[in-house]
C-alpha positions in Angstrom: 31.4 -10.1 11.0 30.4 -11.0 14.5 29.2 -8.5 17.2 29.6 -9.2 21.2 26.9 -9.6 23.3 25.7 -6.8 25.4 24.4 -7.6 28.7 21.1 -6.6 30.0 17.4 -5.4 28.4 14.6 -7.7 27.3 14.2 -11.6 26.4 16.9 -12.7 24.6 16.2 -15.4 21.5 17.8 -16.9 18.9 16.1 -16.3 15.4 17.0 -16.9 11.8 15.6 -13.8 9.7 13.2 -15.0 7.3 13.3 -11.6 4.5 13.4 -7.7 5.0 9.9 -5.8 5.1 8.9 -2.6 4.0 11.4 -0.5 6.0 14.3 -3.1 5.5 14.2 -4.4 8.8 14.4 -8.2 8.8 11.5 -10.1 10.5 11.1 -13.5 11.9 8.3 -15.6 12.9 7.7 -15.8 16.7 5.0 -18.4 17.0 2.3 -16.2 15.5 4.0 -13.1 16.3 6.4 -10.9 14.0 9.4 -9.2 15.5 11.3 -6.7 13.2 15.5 -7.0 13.8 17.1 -3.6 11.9 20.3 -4.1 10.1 19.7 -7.7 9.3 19.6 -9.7 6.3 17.5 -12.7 4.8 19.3 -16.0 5.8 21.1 -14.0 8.9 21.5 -16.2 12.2 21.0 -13.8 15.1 20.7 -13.5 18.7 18.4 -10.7 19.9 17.0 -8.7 23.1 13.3 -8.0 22.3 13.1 -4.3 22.9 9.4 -3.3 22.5 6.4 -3.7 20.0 5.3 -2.4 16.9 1.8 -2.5 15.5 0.8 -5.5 16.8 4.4 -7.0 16.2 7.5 -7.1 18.2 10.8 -5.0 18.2 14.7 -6.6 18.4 17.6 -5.3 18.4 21.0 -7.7 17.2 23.4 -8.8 20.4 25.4 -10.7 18.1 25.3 -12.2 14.2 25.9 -15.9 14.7 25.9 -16.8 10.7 25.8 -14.0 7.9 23.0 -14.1 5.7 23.8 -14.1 1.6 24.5 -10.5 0.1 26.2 -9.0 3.1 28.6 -6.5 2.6 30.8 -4.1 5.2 29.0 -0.6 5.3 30.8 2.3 3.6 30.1 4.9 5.8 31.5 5.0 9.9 28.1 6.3 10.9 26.2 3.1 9.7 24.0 2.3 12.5 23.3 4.8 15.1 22.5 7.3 12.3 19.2 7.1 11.2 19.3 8.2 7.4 20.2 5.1 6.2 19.0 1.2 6.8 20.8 -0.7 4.3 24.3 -0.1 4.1 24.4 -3.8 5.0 23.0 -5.1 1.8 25.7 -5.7 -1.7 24.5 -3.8 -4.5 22.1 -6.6 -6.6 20.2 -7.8 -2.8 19.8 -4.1 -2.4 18.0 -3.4 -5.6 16.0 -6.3 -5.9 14.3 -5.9 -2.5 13.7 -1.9 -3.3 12.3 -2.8 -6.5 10.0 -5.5 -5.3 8.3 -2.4 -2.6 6.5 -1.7 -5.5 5.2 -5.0 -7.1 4.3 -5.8 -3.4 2.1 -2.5 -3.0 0.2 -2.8 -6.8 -0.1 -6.8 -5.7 -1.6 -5.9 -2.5 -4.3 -3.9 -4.2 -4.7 -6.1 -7.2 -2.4 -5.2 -9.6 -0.7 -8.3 -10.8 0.4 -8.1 -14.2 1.2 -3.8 -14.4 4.1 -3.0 -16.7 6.9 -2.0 -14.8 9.8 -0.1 -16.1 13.4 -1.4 -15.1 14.0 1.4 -11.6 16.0 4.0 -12.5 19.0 4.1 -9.4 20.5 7.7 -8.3 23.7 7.2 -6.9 25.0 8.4 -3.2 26.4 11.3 -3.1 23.9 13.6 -5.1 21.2 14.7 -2.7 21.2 18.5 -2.6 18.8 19.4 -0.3 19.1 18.0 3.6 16.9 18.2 6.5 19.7 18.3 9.6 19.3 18.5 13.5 21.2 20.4 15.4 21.6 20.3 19.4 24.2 22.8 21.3 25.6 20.8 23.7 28.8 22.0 27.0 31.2 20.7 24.4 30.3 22.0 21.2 27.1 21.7 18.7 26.2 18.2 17.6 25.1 18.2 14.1 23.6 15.2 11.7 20.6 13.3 11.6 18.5 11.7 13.9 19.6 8.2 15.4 17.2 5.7 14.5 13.6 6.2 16.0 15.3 8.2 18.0 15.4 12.4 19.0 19.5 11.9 19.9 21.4 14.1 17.3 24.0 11.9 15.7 27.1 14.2 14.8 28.0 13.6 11.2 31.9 13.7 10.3 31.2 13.2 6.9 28.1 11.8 4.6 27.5 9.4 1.6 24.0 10.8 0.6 25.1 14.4 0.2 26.5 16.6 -2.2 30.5 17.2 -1.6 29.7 20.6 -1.0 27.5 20.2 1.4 29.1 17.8 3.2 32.1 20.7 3.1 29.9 23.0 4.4 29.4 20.8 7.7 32.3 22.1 10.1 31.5 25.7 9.0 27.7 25.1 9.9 28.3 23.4 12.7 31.0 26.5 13.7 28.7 29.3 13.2 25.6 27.1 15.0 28.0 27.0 18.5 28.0 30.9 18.2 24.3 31.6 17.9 22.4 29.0 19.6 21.6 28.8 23.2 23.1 26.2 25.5 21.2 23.1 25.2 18.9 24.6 22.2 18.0 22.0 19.5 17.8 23.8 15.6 16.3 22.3 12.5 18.6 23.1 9.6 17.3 22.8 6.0 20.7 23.0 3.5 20.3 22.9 -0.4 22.7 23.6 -2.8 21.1 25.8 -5.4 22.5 26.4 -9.1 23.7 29.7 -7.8 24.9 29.1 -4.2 24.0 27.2 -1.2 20.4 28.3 1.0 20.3 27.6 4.4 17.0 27.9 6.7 17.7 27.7 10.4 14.4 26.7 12.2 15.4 27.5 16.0 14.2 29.3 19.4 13.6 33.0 19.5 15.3 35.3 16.9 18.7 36.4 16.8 20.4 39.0 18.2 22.7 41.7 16.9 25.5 39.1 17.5 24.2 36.5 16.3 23.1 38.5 12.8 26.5 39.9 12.3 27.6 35.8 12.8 25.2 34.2 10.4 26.5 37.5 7.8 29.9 36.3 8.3 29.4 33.0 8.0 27.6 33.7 4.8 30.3 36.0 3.4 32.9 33.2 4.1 30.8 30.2 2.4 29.7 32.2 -0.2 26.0 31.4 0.5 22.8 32.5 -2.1 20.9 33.2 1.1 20.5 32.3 5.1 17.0 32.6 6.5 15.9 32.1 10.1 12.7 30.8 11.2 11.4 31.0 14.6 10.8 27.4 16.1 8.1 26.5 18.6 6.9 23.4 20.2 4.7 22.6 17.0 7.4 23.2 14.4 7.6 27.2 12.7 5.9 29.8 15.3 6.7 32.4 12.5 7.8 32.5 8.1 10.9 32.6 7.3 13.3 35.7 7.7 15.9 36.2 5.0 18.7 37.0 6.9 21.3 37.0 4.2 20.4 37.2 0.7 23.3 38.0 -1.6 21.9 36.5 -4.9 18.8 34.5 -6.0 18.9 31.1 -5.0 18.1 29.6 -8.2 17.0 26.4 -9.6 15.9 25.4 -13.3 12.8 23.4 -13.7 12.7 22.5 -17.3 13.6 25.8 -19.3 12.6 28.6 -16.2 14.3 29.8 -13.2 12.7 29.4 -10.3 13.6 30.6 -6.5 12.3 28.4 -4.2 11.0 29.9 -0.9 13.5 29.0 2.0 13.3 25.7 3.0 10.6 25.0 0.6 10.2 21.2 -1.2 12.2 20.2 -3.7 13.4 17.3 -5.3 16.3 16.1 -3.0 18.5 15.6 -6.2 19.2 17.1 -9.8 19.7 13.6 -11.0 16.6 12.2 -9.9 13.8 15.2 -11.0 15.5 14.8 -14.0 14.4 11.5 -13.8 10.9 11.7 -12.6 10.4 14.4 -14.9 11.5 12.5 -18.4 9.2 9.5 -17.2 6.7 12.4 -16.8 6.9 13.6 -20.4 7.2 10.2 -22.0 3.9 9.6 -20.2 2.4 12.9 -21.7 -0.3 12.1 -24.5 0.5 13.4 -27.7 -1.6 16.7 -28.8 -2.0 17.7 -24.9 -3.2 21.1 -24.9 -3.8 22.0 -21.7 -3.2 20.4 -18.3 -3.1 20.7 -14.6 -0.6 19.9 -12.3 -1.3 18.8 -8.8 0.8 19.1 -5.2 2.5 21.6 -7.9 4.6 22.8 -5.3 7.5 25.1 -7.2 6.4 23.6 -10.2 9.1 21.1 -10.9 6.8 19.4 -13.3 5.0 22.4 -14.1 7.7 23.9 -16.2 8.5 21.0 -18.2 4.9 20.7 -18.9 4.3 23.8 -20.0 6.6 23.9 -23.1 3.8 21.3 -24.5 1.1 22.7 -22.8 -1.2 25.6 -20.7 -1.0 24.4 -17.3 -3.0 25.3 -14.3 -0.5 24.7 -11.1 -2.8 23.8 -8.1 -1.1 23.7 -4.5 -2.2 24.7 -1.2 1.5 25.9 -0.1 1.1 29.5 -0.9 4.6 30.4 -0.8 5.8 27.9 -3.3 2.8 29.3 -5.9 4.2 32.5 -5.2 7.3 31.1 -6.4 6.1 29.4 -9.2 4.2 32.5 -10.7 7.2 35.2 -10.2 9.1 32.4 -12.3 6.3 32.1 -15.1 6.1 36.0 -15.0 9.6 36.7 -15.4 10.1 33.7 -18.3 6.8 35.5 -20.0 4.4 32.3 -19.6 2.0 33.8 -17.8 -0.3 33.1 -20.7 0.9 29.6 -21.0 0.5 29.2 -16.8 -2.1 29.7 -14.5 -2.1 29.3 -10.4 -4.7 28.3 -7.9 -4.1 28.2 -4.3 -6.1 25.1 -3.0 -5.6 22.4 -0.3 -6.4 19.2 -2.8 -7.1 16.7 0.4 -10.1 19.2 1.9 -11.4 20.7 -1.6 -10.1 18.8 -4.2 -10.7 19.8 -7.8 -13.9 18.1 -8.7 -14.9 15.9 -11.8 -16.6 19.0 -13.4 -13.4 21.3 -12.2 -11.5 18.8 -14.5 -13.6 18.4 -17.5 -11.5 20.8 -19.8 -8.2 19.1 -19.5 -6.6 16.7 -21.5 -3.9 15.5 -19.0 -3.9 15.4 -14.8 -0.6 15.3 -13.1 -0.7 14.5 -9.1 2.0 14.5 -6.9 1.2 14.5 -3.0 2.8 14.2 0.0 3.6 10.6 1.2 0.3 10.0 2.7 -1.5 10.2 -0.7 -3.9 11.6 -3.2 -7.3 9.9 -1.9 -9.5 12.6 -2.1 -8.3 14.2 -5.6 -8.1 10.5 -7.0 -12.1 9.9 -6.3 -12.3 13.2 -8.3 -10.2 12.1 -11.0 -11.7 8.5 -11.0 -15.2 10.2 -11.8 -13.6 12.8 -13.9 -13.4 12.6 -18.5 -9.8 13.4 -18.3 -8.5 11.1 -21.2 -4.8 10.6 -19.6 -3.6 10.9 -15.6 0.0 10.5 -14.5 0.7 10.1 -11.0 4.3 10.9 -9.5 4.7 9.3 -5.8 7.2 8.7 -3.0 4.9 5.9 -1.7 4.2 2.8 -3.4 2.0 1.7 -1.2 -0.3 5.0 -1.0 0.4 5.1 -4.5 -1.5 1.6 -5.1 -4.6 2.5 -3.0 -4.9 5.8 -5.2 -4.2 3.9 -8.6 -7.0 1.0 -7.5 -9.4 4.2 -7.0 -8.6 5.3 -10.4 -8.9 2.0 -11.8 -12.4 1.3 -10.5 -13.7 4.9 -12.1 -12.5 3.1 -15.4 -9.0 3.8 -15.9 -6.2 1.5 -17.2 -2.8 1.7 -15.0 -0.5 1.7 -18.3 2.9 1.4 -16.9 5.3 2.3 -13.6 8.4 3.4 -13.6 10.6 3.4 -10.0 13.1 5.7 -9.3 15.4 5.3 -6.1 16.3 8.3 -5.5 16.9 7.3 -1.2 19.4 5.0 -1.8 20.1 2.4 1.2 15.7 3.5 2.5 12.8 2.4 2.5 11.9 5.2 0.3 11.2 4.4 -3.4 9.4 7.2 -5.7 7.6 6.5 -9.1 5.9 7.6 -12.1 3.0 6.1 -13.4 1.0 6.3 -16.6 -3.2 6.1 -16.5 -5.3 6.1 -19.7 -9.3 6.2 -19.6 
């Protein structure tokens, strides 16, 4: 596979990529500078225009593959390459999965962790994520709908899509339809699509509210794809002016966690596939001590894991989204555990449960947001609680968190890593502390 030279831009070089880093962009040595080549691959011969510069390293962008690296393969999907939601369509299957799994013995060896036990990673396939975060941009000729292009704001217009369900990906020219008819010209929209057990929920984040028209729209378009529920949400220049507004609600957009029925707010978090909270949450109850009687669940959001837990266990669910606690109680009231479950509302990074908070419990559960659980893992660390299980989508905040357990006395038992972002940078994980 050769590509032609394009004329123009930066320095061009000749550079043979040395391995792929964190994001799976390939890198090379520039004297004693790094420069970062996207859609490359280890052993890859490439000419490149030097485009810009990166934390202290440099950017490229591939003019033209002059020898093909080992494990190259030709990328499934036509959107490969300007669309930003995937990285490594480029890679076979076995040079894929060795360098996702090795994110994670990277990040525990760059904090010390040399010798953890880690699980074989559990992979979930393409064409299962059920929840999507698209843009949306109504252009003179119609409305562009898709991802983002690659560290980029440009809308890239999705035909079709590997990563998502089949019915979402059927749902696109419908979307897409009813999107022309209601937003303004040149007004950008920030779709949030998941496919619920009982329907798909849409939440449109864009300028203003809709009019009379554009209700009577969005109720069609809801009628004809059999929707759960449509929201709208105001959008401002720092992301939701306003909550959500159920536009269309013509049944509960449910989702089981464990044994209950939950309905998530609109556009809340969730796990973006079935297959991979499954996952997550067997790891999570293999992890759980035997004779647990009561725990507390962390970034509880929904209460994916607070559910499953809670057939073992009491649980106090801490979270400081208040709408996904209201969630999460309605559920535990309507499933009668409401003597089994307990709620807090509580941002965990500015008043994190302290080590006196936790004394009563014989198993913590955290799950944060990418950046981390530093705050609630120096709590933890000074904590008695006997047994702590971490779920993350970051092995490398992940690591700092675990090294902070580890110095309060805990042992880091086991990992298990579950790609559930295939062909990212993303890797998620379960992992198992005793004290």
């Amino acid at each position: 596979m050769r590509r032609r030279a394009r004329p123009g831009g930066g320095r061009h070089l000749e550079v043979t990529i040395e391995g792929l880093g964190a994001r799976g962009d390939g890198y090379a040595t520039l004297g004693e500078t790094i420069v970062y080549v996207p859609y490359t691959q280890t052993g890859d011969r490439v000419r490149i225009r030097l485009t810009g510069t990166r934390a202290g390293s440099a950017k490229g962008e591939v003019l033209e593959l002059l020898v093909e690296g080992p494990g190259r393969t030709e990328p499934p999907c036509p959107h490969f390459g300007p669309c930003g939601g995937c990285a490594l369509q480029h890679l076979e299957t076995e040079t894929y999965s060795a360098w996702k799994a090795a994110l994670l013995s990277q990040a525990l060896a760059h904090r010390g962790f040399d010798k953890v036990a880690i699980r074989p990673m559990v992979r979930i396939p393409p064409g299962t994520r059920r929840r999507a975060v698209l843009a949306a941009e109504k252009q003179p000729a119609g409305v562009l709908l898709g991802f983002h292009g690659r560290a980029s704001h440009a809308v890239i217009d999705l035909s079709t899509c590997l990563l998502l369900t089949p019915a979402l990906t059927a749902l696109l020219p419908a979307l897409r339809g009813v999107l022309a008819k209601v937003l303004a010209e040149g007004a950008r929209a920030e779709v949030t699509a998941t496919e619920t057990e009982t329907g798909t929920d849409i939440l449109i984040a864009a300028p203003g509210q809709p009019n009379l028209a554009a209700r009577q729209a969005l109720a069609s378009f809801a009628e004809e794809a059999d929707l759960a529920r449509l929201s709208w949400a105001e959008a401002g220049r720092e992301g939701r002016a306003g909550p959500p507004e159920a536009v269309v609600a013509r049944r509960p957009a449910h989702l089981h966690f464990g044994a209950v029925a939950v309905e998530p707010p609109a556009g809340g978090f969730l796990q973006p596939s079935a297959a991979g909270q499954a996952a997550l949450c067997d790891a999570v109850l293999d992890y759980l001590p035997g004779g647990c009687g009561a725990a507390v669940d962390l970034f509880c959001g929904c209460g994916t894991f607070t559910f499953p837990l809670s057939a073992q266990s009491r649980v106090l669910a801490v979270d400081s989204a208040e709408a996904a606690v209201a969630a999460l109680w309605a559920a535990a009231r309507r499933a009668d555990l409401a003597a089994r479950v307990a709620v807090e509302v509580r941002d965990l990074d500015r008043a994190p449960l302290l080590a006196d908070d936790l004394a009563d419990f014989d198993v913590a559960l955290f799950d944060p947001p990418r950046a981390g659980a530093r705050e609630q893992a120096v709590q933890l660390a000074a904590s008695k609680v006997p047994a702590v299980i971490a779920v993350s989508c970051n092995p490398n905040s992940f690591a700092r968190d675990a090294r902070i357990l580890v110095n309060g006395g805990y042992d880091l038992v086991e990992v298990t890593p579950v790609d559930q972002f295939p062909w990212s940078g993303h890797l998620e994980l379960v992992a198992k502390f005793k004290k």
